[in-house]
MARDOKOL-726686 format. One line per field, with one value per residue: residue number from 1; residue in one letter; z, x, y of N, C-alpha, C, O in turn. Coordinates in nm, 4 decimals. Example, Ala and Ser with C-alpha at 12.3 -4.5 7.8 and 13.67 -1.06 7.14 Angstrom:
2
seq: c(1,2)
type: c(A,S)
nzz: c(0.7800,0.7080)
nxx: c(1.3190,1.2850)
nyy: c(-0.5690,-0.2250)
cazz: c(0.7800,0.7140)
caxx: c(1.2300,1.3670)
cayy: c(-0.4500,-0.1060)
czz: c(0.7800,0.7870)
cxx: c(1.3200,1.2900)
cyy: c(-0.3300,0.0030)
ozz: c(0.8465,0.8039)
oxx: c(1.4236,1.3409)
oyy: c(-0.3319,0.1138)
***
This chain:
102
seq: c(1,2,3,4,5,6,7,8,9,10,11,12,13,14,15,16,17,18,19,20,21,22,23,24,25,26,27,28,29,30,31,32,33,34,35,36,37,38,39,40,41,42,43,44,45,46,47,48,49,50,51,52,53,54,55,56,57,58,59,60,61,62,63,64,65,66,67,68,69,70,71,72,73,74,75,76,77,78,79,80,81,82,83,84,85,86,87,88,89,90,91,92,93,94,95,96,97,98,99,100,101,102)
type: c(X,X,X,X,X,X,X,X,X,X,X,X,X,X,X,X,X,X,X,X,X,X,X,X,X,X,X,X,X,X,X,X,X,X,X,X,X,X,X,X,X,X,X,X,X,X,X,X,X,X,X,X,X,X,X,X,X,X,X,X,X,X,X,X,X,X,X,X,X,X,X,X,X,X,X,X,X,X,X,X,X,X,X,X,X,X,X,X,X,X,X,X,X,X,X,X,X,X,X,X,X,X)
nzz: c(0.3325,0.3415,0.2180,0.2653,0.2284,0.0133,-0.1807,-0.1293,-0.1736,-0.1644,0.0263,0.0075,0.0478,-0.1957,-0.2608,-0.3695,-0.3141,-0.1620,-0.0688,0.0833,0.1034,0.3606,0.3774,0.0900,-0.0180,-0.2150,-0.4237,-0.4146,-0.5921,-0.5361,-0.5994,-0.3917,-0.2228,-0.0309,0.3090,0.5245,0.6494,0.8283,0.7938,0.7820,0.4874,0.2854,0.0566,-0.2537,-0.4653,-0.6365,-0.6323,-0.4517,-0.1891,-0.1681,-0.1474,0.1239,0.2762,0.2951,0.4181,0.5742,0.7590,0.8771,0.7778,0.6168,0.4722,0.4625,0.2787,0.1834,-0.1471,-0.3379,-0.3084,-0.4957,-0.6987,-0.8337,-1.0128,-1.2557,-1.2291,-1.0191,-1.1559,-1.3483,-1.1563,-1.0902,-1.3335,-1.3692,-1.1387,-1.0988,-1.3152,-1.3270,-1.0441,-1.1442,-1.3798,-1.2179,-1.1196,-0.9380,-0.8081,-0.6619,-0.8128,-0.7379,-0.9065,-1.1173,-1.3154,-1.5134,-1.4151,-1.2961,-1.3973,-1.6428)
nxx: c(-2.5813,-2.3375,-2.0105,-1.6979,-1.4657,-1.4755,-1.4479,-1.2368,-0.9816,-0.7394,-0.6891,-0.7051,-1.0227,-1.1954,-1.3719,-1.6669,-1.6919,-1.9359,-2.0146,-2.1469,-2.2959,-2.4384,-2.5332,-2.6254,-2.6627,-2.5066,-2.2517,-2.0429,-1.8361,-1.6522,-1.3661,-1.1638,-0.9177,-0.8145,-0.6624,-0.7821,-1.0825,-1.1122,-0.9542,-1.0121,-0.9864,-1.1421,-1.2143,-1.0480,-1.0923,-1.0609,-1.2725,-1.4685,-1.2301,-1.2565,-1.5244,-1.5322,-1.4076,-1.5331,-1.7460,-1.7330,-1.5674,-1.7948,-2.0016,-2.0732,-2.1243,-2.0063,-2.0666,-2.0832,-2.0970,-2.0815,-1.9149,-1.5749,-1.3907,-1.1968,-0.9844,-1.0400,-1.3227,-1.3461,-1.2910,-1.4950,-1.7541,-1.7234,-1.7684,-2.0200,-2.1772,-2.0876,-2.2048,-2.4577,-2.5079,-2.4466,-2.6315,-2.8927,-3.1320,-3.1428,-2.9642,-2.6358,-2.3122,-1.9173,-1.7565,-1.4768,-1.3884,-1.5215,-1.4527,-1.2765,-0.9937,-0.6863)
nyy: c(-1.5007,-1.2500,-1.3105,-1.2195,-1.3401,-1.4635,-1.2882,-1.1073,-1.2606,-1.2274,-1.0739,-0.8450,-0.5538,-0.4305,-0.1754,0.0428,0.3620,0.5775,0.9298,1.1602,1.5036,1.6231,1.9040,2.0243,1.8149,1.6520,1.4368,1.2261,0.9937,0.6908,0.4207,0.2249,0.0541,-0.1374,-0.3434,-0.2888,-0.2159,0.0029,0.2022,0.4282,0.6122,0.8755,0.9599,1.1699,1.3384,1.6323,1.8489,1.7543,1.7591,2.0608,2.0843,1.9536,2.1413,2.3948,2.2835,2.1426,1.8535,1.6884,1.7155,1.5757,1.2254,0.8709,0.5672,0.2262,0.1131,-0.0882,-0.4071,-0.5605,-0.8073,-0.7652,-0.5613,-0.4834,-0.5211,-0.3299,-0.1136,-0.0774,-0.0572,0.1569,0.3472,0.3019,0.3661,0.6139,0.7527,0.6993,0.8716,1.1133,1.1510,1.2518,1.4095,1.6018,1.6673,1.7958,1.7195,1.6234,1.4953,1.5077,1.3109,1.0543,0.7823,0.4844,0.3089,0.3830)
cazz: c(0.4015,0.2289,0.2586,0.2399,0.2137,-0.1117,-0.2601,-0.0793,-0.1882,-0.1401,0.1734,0.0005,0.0458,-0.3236,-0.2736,-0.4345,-0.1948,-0.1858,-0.0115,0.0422,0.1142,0.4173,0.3374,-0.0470,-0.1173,-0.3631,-0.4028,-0.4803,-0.5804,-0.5797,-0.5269,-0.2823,-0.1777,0.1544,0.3606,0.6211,0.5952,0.8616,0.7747,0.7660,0.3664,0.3100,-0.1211,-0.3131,-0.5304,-0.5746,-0.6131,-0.2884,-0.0644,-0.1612,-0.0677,0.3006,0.3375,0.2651,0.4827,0.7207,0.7206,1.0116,0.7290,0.4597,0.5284,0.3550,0.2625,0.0610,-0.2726,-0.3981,-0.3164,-0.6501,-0.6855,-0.9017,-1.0345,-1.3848,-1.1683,-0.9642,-1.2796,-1.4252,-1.1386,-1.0383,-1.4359,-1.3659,-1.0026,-1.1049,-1.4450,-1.2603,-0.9817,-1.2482,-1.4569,-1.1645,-1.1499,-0.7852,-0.6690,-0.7999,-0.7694,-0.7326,-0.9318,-1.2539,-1.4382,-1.5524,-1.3235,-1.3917,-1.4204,-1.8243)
caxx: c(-2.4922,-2.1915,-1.8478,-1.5727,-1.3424,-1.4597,-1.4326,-1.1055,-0.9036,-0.5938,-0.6757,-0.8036,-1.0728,-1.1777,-1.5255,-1.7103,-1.8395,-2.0307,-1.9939,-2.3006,-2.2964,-2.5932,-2.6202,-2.6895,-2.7371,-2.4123,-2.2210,-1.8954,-1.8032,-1.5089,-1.2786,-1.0803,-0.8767,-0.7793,-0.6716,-0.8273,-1.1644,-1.1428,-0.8353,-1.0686,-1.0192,-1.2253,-1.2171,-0.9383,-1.1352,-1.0649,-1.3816,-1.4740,-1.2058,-1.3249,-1.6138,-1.4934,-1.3013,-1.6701,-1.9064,-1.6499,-1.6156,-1.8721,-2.1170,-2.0681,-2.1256,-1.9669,-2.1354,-2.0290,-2.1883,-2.0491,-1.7516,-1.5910,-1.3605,-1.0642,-0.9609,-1.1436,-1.4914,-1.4153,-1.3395,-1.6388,-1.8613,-1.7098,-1.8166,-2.1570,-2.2386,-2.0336,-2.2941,-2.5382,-2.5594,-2.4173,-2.7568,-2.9481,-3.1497,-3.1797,-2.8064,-2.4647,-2.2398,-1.8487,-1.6751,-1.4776,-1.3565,-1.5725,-1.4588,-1.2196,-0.8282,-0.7002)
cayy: c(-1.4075,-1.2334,-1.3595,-1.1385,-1.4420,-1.5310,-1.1396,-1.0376,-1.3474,-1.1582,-1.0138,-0.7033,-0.5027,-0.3344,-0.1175,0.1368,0.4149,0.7102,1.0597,1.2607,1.6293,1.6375,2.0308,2.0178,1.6496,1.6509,1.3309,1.1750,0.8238,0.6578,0.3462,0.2136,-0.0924,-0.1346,-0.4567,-0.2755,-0.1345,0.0875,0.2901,0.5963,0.6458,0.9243,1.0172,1.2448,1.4056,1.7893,1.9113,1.6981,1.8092,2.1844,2.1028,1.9644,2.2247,2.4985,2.2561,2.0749,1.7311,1.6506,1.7741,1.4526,1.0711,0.7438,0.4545,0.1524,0.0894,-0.2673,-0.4875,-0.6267,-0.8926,-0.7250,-0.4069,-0.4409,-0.4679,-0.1964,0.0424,-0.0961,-0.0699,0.3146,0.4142,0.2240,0.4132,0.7680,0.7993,0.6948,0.9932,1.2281,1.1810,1.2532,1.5882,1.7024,1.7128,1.7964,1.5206,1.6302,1.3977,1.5517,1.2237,0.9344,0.6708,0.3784,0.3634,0.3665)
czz: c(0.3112,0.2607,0.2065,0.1747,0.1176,-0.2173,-0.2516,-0.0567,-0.1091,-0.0516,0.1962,-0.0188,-0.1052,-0.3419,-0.3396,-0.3573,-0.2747,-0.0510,-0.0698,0.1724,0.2065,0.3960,0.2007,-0.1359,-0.2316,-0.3230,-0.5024,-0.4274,-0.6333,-0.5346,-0.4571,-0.2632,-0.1150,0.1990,0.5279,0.6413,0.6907,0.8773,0.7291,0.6233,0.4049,0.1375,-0.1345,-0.4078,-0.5098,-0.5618,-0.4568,-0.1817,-0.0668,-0.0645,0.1274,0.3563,0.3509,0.3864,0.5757,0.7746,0.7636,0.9025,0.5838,0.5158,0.4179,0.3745,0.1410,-0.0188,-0.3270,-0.3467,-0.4100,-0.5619,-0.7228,-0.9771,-1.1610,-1.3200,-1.1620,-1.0422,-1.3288,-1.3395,-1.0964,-1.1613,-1.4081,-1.2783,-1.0860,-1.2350,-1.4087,-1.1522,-1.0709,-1.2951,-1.3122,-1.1308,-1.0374,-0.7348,-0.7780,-0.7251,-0.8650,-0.7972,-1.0820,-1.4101,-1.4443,-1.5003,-1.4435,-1.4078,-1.5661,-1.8039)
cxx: c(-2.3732,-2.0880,-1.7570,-1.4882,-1.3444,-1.4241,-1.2839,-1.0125,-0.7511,-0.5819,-0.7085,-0.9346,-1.0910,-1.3581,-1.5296,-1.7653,-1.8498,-2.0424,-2.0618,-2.3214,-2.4450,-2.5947,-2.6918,-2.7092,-2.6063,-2.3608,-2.1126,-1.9150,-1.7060,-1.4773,-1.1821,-1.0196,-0.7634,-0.7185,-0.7444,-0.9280,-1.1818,-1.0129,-0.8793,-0.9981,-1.1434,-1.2350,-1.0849,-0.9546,-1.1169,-1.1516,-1.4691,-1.3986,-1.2403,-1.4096,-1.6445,-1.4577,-1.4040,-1.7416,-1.8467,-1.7021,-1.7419,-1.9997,-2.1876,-2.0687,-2.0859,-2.0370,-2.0552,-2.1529,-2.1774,-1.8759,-1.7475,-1.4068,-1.1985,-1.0749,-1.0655,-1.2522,-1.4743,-1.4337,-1.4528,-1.7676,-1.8278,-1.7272,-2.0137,-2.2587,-2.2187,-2.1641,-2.4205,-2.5829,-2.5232,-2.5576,-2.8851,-2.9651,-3.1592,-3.0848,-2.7099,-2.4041,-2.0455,-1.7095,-1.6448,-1.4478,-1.5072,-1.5659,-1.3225,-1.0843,-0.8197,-0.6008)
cyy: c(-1.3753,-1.2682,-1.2725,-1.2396,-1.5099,-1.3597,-1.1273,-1.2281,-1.3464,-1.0783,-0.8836,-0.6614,-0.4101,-0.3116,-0.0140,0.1982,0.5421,0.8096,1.1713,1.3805,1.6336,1.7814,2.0209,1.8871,1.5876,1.5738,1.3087,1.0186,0.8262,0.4997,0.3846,0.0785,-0.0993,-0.2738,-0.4414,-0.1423,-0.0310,0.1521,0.4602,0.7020,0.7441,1.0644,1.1237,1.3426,1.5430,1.9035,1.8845,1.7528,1.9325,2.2181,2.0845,2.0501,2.3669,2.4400,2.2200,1.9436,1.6445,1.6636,1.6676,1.2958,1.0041,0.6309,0.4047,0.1138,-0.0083,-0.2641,-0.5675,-0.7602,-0.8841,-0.5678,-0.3827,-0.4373,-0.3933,-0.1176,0.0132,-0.0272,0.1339,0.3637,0.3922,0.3882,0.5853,0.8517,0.7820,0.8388,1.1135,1.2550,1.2140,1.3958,1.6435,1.6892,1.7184,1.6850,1.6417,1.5596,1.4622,1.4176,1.0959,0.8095,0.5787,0.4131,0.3315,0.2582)
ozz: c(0.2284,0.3806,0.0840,0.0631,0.0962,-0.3281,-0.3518,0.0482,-0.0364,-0.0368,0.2981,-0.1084,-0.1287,-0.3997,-0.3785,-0.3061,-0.3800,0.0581,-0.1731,0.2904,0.1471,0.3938,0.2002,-0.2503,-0.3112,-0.2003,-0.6173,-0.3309,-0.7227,-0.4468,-0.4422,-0.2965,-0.1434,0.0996,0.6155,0.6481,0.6567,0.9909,0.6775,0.6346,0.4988,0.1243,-0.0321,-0.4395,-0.4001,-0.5085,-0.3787,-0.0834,0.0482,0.0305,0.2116,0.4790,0.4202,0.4619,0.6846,0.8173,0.6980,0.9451,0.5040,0.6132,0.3025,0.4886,0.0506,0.0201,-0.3859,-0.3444,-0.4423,-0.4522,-0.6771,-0.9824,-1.1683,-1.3439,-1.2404,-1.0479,-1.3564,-1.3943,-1.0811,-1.1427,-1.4340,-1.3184,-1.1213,-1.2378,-1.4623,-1.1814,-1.0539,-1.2640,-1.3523,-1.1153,-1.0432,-0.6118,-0.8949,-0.6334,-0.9734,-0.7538,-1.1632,-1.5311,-1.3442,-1.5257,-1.5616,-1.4296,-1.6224,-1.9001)
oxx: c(-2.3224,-2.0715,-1.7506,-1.4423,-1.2639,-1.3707,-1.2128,-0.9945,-0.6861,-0.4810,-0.7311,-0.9897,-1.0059,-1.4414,-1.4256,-1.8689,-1.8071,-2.0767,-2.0601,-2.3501,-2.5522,-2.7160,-2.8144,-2.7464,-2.6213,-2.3667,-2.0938,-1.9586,-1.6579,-1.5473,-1.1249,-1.0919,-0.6468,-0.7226,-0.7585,-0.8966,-1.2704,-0.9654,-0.8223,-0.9668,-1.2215,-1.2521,-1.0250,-0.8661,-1.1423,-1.1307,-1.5153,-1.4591,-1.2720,-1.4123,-1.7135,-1.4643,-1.3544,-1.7979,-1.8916,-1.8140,-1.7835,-2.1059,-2.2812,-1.9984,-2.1080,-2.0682,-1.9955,-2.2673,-2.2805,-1.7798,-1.8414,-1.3538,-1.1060,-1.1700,-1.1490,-1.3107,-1.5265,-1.5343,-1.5206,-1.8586,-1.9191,-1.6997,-2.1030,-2.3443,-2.3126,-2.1976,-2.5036,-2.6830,-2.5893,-2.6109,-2.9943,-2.8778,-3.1922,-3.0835,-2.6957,-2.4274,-2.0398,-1.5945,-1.7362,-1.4698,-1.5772,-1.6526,-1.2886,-1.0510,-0.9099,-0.5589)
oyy: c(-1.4508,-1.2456,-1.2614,-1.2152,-1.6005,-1.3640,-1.1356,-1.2900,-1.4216,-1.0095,-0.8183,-0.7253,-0.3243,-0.3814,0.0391,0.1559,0.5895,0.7640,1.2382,1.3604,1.6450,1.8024,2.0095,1.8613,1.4949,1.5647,1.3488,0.9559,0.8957,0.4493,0.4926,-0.0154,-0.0723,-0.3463,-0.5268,-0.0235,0.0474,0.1508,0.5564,0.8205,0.7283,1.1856,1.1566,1.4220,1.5927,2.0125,1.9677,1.7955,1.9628,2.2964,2.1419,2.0586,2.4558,2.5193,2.2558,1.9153,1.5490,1.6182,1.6738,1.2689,1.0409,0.5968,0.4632,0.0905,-0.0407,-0.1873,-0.6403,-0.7780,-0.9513,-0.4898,-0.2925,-0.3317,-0.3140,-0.0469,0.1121,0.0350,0.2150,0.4822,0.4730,0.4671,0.6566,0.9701,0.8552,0.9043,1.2160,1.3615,1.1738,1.4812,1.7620,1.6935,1.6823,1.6062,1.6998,1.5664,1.4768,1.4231,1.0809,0.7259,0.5855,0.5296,0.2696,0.1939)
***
C-alpha cells in the first residue's frame, strides 16, 4: 500500500499530473505542491488556459502521474513525463517549456 507519510515528510504534497483535452486528446503536464490535495489546482500553463477558455473547462480531466519526495524529483520526473507525451504522435500536448525549475 502507499504511504503518503513517508513521501510528504513535511506535510507536503509534491505530484506530477496530467490534463487531458476529452475533445482532441491534447495534454498538459505539470507540477504541483500542495499540503492539501484537494485545493482544486488545476495547471498555469498558457497554452492550457487558452485552451479552457476554447473547450470550457468541463471539457479536460486531471489525473496524477507520480508523487516524488523533493523538488529535484519532481523537476526530474516533470522533464521525464512532459518529453514523454511531447514525442507522442496522435495528440498535441500544450506545454511550451521542457519541464523542471533552473
Amino acid at each position: 500500500m502507499f504511504d503518503f507519510a513517508e513521501i510528504c515528510n513535511d506535510g507536503k504534497y509534491r505530484y506530477i499530473y496530467l490534463i487531458k483535452n476529452d475533445i482532441n486528446g491534447n495534454t498538459y503536464v505539470g507540477q504541483h505542491t500542495t499540503k492539501n490535495l484537494r485545493d482544486r489546482y488545476f495547471g498555469s500553463g498558457s497554452l492550457l488556459i487558452q485552451a479552457i477558455k476554447e473547450f470550457g473547462k468541463d471539457n479536460f480531466e486531471l489525473g496524477y502521474l507520480v508523487f516524488c519526495e523533493n523538488q529535484e524529483e519532481l523537476d526530474e520526473q516533470e522533464r521525464i513525463w512532459i518529453k514523454f507525451f511531447k514525442e507522442h504522435e496522435t495528440r498535441g500536448n500544450y506545454n511550451i517549456a521542457d519541464g523542471g525549475h533552473s
